[in-house]
N, C-alpha and C positions, 0 to 999 in steps of 0.2 A: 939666672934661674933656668934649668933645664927642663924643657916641655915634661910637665908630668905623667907617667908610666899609667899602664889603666888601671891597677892594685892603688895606686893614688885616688884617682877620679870615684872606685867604688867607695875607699877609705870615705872621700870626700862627701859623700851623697850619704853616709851610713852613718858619718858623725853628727859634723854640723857644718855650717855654710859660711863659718868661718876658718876652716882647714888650710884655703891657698892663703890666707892676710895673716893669720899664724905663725904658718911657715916662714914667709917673708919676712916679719916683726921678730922671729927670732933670728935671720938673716942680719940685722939690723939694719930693715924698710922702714921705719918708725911710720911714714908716710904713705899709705899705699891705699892707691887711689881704684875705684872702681867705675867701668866706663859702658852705656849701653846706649843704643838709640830707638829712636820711635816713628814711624811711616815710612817704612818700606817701601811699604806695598801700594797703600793707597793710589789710587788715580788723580788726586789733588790734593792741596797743599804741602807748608815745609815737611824735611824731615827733620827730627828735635833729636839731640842726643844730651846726654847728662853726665855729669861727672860728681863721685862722691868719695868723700875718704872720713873715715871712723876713726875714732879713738878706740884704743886697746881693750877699754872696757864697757864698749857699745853693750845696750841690751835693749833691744826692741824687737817684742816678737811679731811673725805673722809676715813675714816679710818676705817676700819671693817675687817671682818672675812675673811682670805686671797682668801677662796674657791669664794668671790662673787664678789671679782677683777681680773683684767686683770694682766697680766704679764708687762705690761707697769706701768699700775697705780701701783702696787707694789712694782716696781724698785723706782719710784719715790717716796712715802712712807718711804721708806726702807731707802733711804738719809734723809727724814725729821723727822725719828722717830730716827734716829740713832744721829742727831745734837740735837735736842730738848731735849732727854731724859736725868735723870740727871744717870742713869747705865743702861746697859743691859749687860745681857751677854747670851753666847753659847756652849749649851752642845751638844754632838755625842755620839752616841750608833752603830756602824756597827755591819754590817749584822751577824758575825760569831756570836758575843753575843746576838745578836736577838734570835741567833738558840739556845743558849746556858740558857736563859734568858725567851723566849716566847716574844711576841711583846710589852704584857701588862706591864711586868715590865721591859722591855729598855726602853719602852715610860718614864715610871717614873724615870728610871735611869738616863735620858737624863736632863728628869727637875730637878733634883737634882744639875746634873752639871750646868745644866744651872745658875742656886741660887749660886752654890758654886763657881762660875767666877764672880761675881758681886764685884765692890772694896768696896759698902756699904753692911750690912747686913738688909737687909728690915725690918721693925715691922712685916708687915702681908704681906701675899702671895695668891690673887687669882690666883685659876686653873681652867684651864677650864676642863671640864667632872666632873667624880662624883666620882675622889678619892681621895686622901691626898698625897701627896709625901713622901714615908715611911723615916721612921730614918732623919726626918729633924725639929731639934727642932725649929720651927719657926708656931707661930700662922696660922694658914692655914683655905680658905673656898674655897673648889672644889663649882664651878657655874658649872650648865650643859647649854648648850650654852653659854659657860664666852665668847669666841671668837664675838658671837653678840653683847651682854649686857655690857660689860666690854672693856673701850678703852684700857686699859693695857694688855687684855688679847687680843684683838685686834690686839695689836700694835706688842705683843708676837709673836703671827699667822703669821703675815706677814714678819717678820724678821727668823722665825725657816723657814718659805717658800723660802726663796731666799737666806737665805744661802744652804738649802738643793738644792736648782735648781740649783745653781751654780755647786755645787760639781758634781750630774749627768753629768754638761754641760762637766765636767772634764773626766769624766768616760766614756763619749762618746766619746772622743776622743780614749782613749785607746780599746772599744768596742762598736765600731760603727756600728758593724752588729744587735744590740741591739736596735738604736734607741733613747739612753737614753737622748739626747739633743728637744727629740721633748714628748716622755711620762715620762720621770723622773723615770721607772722603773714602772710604774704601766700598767696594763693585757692590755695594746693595741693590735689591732689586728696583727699588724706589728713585735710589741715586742712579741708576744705569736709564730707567726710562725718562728722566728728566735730561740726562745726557743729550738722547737722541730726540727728546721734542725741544730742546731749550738752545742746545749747544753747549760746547764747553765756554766756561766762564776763566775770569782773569787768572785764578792758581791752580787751574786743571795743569797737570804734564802733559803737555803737547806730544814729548818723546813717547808716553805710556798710548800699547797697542791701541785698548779701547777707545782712546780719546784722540789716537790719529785716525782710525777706522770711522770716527765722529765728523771727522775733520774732511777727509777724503768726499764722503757722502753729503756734505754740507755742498764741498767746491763743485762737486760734481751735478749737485741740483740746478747750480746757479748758469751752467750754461744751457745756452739756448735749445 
């Protein structure tokens, strides 16, 4: 399948958010899978990505890019996309191979697993952003915004989101001068001053600035 033209991508945004799985399905993709991930950005913990693929005659509404629902609405999602889908699955990349790896290729690494837990092997695989998932021989087209445009990539979004919340909600317990049940590990003002009175804890990114700048000033106290 040929990167889609931008007359495509408005088509796509004007119809519905099933336009690229569509197309593909009348390709004959029967399988077509959609891929997105979750913690970026954060300063600690993994990053979660997700893998999902729909039947022809998915209908669940309200479903979009996780950043532009609630925590509520996703929890509920998260059951309707999980009963309706005919696989999904879920990959983790923690934080030490973040630092090991850089963000850019645990993202990818994450959706690789994600693909490689599914019990079907999909025909095709949208992604969302603009790269390919390396060493995965399966027909692939990175959408940049797929998570708007794409209900599979959508539906990805919202399922790599709450399993990643959950797992923070876990991690809060164990480090709860952090916070990580209310910011999920990302620069809040709360989480940034516990940073610098507590230090980084065990699934901080070492490689991430703020938390070398953490790190620097910790080593640099301790000389004489």
């Amino acid at each position: 399948m040929s990167s889609p033209k931008s007359t495509d991508m408005k088509k796509a945004k004007a119809e519905d958010k099933l336009f690229f799985e569509k197309e593909l399905w009348g390709k004959g993709y029967k399988l077509v899978a959609g891929v997105d991930e979750a913690g970026r950005g954060p300063l600690a913990g993994p990053v979660v990505a997700a893998c999902v693929i729909f039947p022809e005659d998915i209908d669940i509404s309200g479903i979009d890019d996780s950043k532009k629902l609630t925590s509520k609405k996703r929890e509920e999602l998260y059951k309707k996309i999980k009963e309706s889908a005919l696989d999904f699955g879920v990959g983790i990349v923690k934080e030490k191979e973040i630092d090991k790896l850089n963000i850019l290729r645990a993202s990818l690494k994450a959706m690789h697993k994600a693909v490689s837990c599914l019990k079907n092997t999909p025909h095709f695989i949208l992604i969302d952003g603009n790269q390919k998932i390396p060493d995965l021989k399966l027909p692939q087209l990175p959408v940049v915004k797929g998570d708007s445009l794409s209900l599979s990539c959508a539906a990805a979004s919202i399922i790599a989101k709450v399993e990643r919340d959950n797992l923070m909600r876990k991690f809060h317990r164990k480090y709860p001068q952090f916070s990580f049940d209310r910011n999920k590990g990302y620069s809040s003002k709360v989480h940034l001053e516990a940073l610098q009175k507590c230090g980084p804890c065990k699934i901080h990114r070492r490689s991430f600035k703020r938390v070398m700048e953490c790190l620097v000033k910790q080593e640099f106290l301790k000389i004489d």
